[in-house]
C-alpha positions as CSV (number, residue, x, y, z in Angstrom):
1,X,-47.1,8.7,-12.0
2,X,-45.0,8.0,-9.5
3,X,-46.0,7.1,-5.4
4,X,-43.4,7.5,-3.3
5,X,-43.0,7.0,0.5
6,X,-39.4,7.2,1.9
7,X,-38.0,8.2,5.5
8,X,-34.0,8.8,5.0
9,X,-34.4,9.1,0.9
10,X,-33.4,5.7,-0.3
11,X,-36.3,5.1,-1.7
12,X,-37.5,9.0,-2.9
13,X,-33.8,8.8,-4.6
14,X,-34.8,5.7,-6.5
15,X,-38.3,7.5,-7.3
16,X,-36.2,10.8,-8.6
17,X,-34.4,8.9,-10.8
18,X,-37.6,7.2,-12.3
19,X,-38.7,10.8,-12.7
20,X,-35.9,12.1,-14.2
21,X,-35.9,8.9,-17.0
22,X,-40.0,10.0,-17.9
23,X,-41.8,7.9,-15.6
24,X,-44.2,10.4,-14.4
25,X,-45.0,12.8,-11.7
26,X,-43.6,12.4,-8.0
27,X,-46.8,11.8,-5.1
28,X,-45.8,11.7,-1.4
29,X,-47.7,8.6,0.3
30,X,-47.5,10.7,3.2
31,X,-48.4,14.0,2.0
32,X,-51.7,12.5,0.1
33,X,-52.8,10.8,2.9
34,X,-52.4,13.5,5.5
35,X,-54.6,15.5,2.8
36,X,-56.7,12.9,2.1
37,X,-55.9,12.7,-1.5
38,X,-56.7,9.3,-2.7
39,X,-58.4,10.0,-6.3
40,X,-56.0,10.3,-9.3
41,X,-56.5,10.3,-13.2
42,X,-54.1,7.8,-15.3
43,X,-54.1,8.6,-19.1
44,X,-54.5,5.8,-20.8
45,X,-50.9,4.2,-21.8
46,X,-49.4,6.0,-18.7
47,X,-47.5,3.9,-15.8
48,X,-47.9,4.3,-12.5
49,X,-45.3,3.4,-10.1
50,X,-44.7,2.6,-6.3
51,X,-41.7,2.9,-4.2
52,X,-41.5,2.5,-0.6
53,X,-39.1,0.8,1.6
54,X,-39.5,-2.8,3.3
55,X,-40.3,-2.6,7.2
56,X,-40.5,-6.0,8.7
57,X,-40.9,-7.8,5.4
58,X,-44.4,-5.8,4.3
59,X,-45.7,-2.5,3.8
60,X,-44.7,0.8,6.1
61,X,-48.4,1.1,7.3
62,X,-48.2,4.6,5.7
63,X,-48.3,3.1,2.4
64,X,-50.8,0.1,3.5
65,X,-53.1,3.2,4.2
66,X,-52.8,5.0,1.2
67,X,-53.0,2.2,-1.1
68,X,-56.4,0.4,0.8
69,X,-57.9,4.3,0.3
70,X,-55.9,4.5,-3.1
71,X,-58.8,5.1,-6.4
72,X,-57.2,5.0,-9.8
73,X,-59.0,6.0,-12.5
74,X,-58.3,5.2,-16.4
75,X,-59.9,4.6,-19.9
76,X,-57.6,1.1,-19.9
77,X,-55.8,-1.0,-18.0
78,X,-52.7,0.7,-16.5
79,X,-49.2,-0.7,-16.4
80,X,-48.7,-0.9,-12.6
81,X,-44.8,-1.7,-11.2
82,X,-43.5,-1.5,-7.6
83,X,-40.0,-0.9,-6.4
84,X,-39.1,-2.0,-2.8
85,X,-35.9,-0.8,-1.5
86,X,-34.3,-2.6,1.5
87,X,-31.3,-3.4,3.8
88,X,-31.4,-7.2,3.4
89,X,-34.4,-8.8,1.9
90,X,-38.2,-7.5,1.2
91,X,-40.2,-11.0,2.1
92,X,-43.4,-10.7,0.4
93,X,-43.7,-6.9,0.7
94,X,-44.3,-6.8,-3.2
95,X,-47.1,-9.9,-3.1
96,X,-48.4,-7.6,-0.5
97,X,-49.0,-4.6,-2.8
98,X,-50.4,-7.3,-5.6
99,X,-53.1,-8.4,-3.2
100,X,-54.0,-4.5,-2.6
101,X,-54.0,-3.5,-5.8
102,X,-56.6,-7.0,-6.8
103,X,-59.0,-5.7,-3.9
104,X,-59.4,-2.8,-6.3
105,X,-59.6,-4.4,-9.8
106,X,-55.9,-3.8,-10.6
107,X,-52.5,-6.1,-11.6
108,X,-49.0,-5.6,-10.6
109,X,-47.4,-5.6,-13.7
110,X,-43.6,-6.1,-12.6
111,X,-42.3,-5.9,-9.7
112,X,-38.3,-4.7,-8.5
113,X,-35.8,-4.8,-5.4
114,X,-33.0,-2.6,-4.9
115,X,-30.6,-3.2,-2.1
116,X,-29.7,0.4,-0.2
117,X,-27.6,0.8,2.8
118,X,-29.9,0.3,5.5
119,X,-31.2,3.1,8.2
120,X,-33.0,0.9,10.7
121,X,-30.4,2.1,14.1
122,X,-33.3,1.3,16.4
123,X,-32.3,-2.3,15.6
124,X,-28.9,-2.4,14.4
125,X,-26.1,0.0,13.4
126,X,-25.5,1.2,9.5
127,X,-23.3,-0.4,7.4
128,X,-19.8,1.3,7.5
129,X,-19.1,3.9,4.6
130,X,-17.2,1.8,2.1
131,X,-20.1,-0.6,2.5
132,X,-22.4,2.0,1.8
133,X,-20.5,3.8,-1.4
134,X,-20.5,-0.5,-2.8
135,X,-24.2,-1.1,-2.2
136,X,-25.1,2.5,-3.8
137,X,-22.8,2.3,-6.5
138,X,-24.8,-1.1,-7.2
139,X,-28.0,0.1,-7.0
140,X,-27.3,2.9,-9.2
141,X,-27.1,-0.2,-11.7
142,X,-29.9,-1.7,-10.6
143,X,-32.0,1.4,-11.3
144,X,-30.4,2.1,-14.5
145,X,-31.9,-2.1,-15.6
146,X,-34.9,-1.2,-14.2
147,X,-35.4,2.5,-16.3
148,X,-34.5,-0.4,-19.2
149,X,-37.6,-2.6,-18.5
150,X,-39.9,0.1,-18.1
151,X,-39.6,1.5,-21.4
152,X,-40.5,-1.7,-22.9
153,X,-43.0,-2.2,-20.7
154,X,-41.9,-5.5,-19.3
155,X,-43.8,-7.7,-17.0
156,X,-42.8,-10.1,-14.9
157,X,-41.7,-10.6,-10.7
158,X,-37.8,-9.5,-11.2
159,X,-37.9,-9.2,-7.4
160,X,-33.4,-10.1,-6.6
161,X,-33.7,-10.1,-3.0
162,X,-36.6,-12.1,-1.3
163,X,-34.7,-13.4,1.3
164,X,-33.9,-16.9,3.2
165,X,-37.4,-16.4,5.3
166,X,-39.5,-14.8,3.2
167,X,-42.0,-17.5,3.8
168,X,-41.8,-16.0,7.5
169,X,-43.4,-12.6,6.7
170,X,-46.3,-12.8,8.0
171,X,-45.4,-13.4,11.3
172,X,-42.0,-10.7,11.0
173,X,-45.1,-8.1,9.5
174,X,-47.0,-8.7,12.7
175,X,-44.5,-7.9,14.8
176,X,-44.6,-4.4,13.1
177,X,-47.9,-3.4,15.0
178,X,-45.9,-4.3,18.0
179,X,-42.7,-2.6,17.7
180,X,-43.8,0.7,16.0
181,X,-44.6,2.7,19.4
182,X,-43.0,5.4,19.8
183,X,-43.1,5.9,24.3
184,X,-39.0,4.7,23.9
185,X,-38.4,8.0,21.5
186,X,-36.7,11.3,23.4
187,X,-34.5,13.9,22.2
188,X,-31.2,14.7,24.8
189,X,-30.1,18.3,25.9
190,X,-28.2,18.2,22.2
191,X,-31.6,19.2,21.1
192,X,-31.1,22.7,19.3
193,X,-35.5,23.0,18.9
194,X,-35.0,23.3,14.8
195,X,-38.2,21.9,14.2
196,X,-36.4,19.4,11.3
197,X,-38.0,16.4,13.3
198,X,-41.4,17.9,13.4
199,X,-41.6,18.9,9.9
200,X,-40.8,15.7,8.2
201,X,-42.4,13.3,10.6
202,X,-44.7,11.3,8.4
203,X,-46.6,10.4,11.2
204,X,-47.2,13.6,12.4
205,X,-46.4,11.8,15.8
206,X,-43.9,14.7,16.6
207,X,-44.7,18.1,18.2
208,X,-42.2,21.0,19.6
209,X,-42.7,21.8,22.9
210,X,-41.4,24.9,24.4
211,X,-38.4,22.7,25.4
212,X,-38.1,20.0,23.0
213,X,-39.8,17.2,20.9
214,X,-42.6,15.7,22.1
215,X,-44.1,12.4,20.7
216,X,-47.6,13.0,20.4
217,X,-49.1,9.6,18.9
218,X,-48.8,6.1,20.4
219,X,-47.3,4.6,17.7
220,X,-45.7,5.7,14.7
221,X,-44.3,4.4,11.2
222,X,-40.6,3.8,12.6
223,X,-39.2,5.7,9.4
224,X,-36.3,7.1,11.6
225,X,-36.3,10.0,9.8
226,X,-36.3,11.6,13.1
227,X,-32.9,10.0,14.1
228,X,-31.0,9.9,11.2
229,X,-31.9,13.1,9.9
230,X,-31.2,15.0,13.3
231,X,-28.4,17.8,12.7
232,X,-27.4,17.5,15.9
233,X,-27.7,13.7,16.5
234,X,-30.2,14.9,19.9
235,X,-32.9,12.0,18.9
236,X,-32.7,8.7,20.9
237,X,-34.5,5.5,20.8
238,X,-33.9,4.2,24.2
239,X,-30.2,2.7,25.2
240,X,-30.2,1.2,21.5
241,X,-29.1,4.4,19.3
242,X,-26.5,6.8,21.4
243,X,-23.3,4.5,20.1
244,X,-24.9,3.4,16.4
245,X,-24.3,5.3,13.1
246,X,-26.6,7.5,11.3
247,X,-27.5,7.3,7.7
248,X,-29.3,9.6,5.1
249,X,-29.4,8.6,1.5
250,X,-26.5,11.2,0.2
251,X,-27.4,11.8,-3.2
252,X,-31.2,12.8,-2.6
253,X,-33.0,16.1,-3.0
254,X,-35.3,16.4,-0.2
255,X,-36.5,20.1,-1.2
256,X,-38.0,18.3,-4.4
């Protein structure tokens, strides 16, 4: 079994792949907790995995609330690992998900980092396109080593890209509360009313209006799906996104 939270697809891409090598089913984050579906059976022997994306050294607070709700149910002792994906460096966001899963009796078996081009444009622009075939091409590797440890069941903190001030994540998560509003969100007069930003909105922060998006929630997970995924590039973030690049993982399937 696989849990899975991802905005742009870096990190449902990564979970595909696990998939597609055996690791189990796929479960949205998002889609279980919007349903309230916390309960899940492990057979005994089975692994469960979880993949999410770094945001501000810790946990998207979409997967911070699924796993504190999260009940896992087996005859033995499952063989937990975690995969964080990230632009630069995941702080602690893996010692984060070990102290979730101890509230609740479990151990993090191994934990992984994969580098992906980064999709944060509220904050800074993507990485050009040659930068961003190099760091997938690389992660493609990464996942490939990773496949290889989980079918001997290895254990151990393989984690490649802590970072310089990893020792600062608790302060950088804090910050996350702060800067996950949504009031500087708007969509310009590019705005075509597909309903794309709507529908995937993990948040369920976004509603159509009769003219355009609407941002019904004060706050938000800062995915950017809404902005990066955008056909028509209509969705804004203040004065910070009109001039920066867009990414979207380009070798996802997002109807799986």
């Amino acid at each position: 079994m696989i849990f899975y939270f991802s905005g742009t697809g870096n990190s449902l891409y990564v979970a595909q792949k696990l998939h597609e090598a055996g690791e189990g089913e796929l479960v949205d984050m998002a889609g279980a907790l919007n349903e309230k579906h916390f309960k899940y059976k492990v057979s005994d022997g089975e692994k469960v995995g979880i993949v999410f994306p770094v945001y501000f050294y810790g946990l998207p607070t979409i997967v911070a609330e699924f796993m504190d709700n999260l009940t896992i149910e087996s005859n033995g002792s499952p063989f937990i690992y975690t995969v964080v994906t990230c632009g630069g460096s995941i702080g602690h966001a893996d010692k984060m998900v070990a102290d979730k899963l101890k509230q609740k009796n479990l151990q993090l078996n191994s934990a992984f980092s994969i580098k992906m081009p980064s999709n944060y444009v509220i904050m800074y622009d993507t990485p050009d396109k040659e930068k961003q075939d190099l760091t997938l091409r690389e992660a493609e590797k990464q996942i490939e080593k990773i496949v290889g440890f989980l079918e001997v069941n290895k254990k151990g903190n393989f984690v490649s890209d802590r970072g310089y001030f990893a020792l600062l994540s608790p302060v950088a998560y804090k910050l996350y509360g702060t800067y996950r509003k949504t009031k500087k969100f708007y969509a310009t007069d590019a705005c075509t009313r597909c309903g794309l930003c709507e529908e995937i909105c993990p948040s369920g922060a976004i509603q159509l209006s009769s003219r355009k998006p609407e941002w019904v929630t004060e706050k938000c997970s800062h995915c950017s799906a809404c902005i990066n995924r955008c056909p028509t590039r209509a969705i804004q973030y203040g004065n910070a996104t009109e001039k920066r690049g867009r990414y979207v993982n380009p070798n996802v399937d997002f109807s799986n």
